[in-house]
Every structure is written in structure tokens, then in C-alpha cells.
C-alpha positions as CSV (number, residue, x, y, z in Angstrom):
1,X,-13.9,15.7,7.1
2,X,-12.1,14.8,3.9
3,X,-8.4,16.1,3.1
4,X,-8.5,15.3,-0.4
5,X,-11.2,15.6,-3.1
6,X,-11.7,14.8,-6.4
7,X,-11.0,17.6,-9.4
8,X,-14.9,17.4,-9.9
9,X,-16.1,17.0,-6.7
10,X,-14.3,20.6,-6.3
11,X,-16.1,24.2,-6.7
12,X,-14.2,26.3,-8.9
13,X,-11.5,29.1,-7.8
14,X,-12.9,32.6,-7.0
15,X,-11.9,35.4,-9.0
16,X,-8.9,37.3,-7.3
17,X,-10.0,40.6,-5.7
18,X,-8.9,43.9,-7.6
19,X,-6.8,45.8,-5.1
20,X,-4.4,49.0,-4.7
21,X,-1.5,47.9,-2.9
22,X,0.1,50.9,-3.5
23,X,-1.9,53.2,-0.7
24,X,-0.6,50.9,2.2
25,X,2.5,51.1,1.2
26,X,2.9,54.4,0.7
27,X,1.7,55.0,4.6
28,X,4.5,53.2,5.5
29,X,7.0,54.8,3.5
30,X,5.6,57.8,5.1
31,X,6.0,56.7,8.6
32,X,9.2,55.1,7.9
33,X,10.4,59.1,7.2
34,X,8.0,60.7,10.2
35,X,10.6,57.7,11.7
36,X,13.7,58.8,10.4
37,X,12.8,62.5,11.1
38,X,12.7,62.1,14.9
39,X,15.6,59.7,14.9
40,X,18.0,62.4,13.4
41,X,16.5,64.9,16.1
42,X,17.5,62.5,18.8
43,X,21.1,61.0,16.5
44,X,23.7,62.5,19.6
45,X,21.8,60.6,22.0
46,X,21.4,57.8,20.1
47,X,25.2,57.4,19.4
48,X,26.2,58.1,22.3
49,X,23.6,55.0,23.6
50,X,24.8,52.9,21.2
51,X,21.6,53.0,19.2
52,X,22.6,54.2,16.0
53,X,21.7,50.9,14.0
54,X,17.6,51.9,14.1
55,X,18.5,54.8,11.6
56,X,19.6,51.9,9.1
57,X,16.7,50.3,10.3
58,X,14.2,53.4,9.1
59,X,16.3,53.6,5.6
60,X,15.7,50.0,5.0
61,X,12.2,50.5,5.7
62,X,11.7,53.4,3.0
63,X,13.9,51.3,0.8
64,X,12.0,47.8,1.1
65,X,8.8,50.0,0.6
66,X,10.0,51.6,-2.2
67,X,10.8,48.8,-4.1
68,X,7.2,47.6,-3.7
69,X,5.7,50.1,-5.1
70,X,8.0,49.7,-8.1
71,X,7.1,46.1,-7.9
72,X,3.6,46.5,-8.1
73,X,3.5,49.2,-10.9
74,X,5.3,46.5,-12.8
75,X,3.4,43.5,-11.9
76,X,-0.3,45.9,-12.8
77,X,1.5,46.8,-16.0
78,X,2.0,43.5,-16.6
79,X,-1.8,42.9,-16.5
């Protein structure tokens, strides 16, 4: 096995594969929220545990996930 070949020794690059990204990420938006929903059920028993950090936790999720979507309508605009 080689670990370097020559340019024309190489096959050419495939063509990159059309996808939506934007379905994936907007399940997980939506289980980030289904997330945040039951923690605010449970938010006295979760302060008084000392647990209150994973409600941050599901607001940075929805956060992150929003900015990828507006990521990726900018970067298929781009196109």
C-alpha cells in the first residue's frame, strides 16, 4: 500500500452529495424544547438538587441548532 500518489495516477473527486441538513436539525431543535418542557415541570426539584445547569444546557441546545439552520440557509443561498 502506497501513502502518496501522483496527481495523475489519482481518480478524480466525486461530486458532493446534494443534501437537506435542515430536517435533522430541526428534530433536534424540537427535542431540545420536548427537553426543556419536562425540565421546567421538574425546575423545584431540580434546584433544590442542584441541577439547575441542564436547563442552560437545553437553551444552548435550541440556540446552537438554531444558528445552523440560519447557517445553512446562508451557505445554500450562497450556491
Amino acid at each position: 500500500m502506497r501513502l502518496w500518489l501522483k496527481d495523475s495516477e489519482r481518480r478524480p473527486d466525486p461530486a458532493p452529495v446534494a443534501t437537506d441538513d435542515r430536517k435533522p436539525m430541526l428534530i433536534g431543535i424540537a427535542l431540545w424544547l420536548v427537553a426543556l418542557a419536562v425540565l421546567l415541570l421538574f425546575m423545584p426539584q431540580l434546584t433544590e438538587a442542584g441541577l439547575g445547569g441542564w436547563l442552560w444546557t437545553c437553551i444552548a441546545g435550541i440556540a446552537l441548532g438554531l444558528i445552523g439552520i440560519l447557517y445553512t440557509h446562508w451557505r445554500g443561498g450562497r450556491r
